[in-house]
Steps between C-alpha positions, in 0.01 A plus 500: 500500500561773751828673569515323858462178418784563191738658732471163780550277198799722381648478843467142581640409134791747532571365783525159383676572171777621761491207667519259209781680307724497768769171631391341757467128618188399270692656187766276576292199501344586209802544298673165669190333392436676124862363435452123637149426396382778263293765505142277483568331756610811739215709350258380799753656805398808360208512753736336820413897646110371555627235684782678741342828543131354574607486909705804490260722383209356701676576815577823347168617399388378857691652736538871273149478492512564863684788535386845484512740178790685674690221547456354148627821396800449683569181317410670182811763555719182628361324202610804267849497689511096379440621148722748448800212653389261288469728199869566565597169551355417117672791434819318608394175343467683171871586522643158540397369209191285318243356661550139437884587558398542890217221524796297412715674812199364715453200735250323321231277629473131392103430469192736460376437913860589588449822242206582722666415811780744416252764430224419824869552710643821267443821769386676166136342447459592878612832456317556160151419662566672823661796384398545131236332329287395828431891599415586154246169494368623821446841372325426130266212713392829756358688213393177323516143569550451110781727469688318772423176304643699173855602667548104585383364132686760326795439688527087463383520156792742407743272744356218306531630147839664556661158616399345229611717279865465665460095445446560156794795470737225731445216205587715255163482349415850601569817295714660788889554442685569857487857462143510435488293846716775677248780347188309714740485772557865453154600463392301848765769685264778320163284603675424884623928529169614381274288697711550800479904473112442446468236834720758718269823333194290628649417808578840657224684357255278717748534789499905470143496415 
């Protein structure tokens, strides 16, 4: 396996580790549903991200696909800016307390279409694929088609694994205690601040290139 092709997949699962571990309105769900029908049963809204973030990041993909390399390194640097915000923001999320302790804090949404529905209307997904992952999709798929396929496996196969992983650590099943969940949250604020710094390294040395 080469060392391109390992560094798209490490990207696009780092970046959905990030994602996963952090509270947000399809962790609520899950947890509201883990505790009123079990963890089985919830086990399949694990993949609800396939079905929200199909549209977004087709119209994503399209229209950045469009633009010129200098301006998709503009959006890189804007995309590193996100990072480093949201890296802080987990950073502040870490401080309040547990992670189920602030799914709970969270409106939560009723069925799994209104789960998606929530997420298709979140400004993150948008932002994510426009800012984020789409640029770095765009990138790996200019020096191979296959690598650009790799960023968007790795990352929905991590987003997958990783909420199901919380299902099982919301039943009680899992192996988790509360402070292990603060340590992933913890580690996604080192994932979010590196990747940022790498995304706004990338992004100005095309500009001043």
């Amino acid at each position: 396996m080469n060392l391109n092709l390992l560094k798209y997949i490490g990207i696009g699962s780092s970046l959905a580790f990030a994602a996963a571990v952090q509270p947000g309105p399809l962790q609520a769900y899950l947890l509201n549903r883990v505790t009123f029908i079990g963890w089985r049963r919830t086990l399949p809204a694990s993949f609800s991200p396939l079905l929200s973030d199909g549209p977004i990041a087709l119209v994503a993909l399209l229209i950045l696909g469009r633009l010129s390399p200098s301006m998709q390194a503009v959006l890189r640097v804007a995309g590193g800016i996100l990072l480093l915000y949201l890296g802080w923001s987990a950073f502040q999320q870490w401080r309040k307390g547990s992670t189920e302790q602030l799914m709970r804090k969270k409106k939560v949404p009723r069925t799994f279409l209104e789960a998606a529905l929530v997420n298709l209307l979140n400004p993150n997904p948008y932002l994510g694929w426009s800012l984020i992952l789409g640029p770095v999709v765009i990138t790996a798929w200019r020096e191979s088609p296959g690598l650009g396929i790799a960023v968007v496996v790795a990352f929905y196969i991590t987003m997958i694994v990783m909420l199901a992983i919380l299902i099982f650590v919301f039943s009680g099943a899992g192996l988790l205690r509360p402070r292990y969940q603060r340590y992933l949250i913890l580690l996604s604020v080192v994932i979010l601040a590196g990747l940022g710094v790498y995304q706004l390294v990338k992004g100005f040395g095309y500009i001043s290139s």
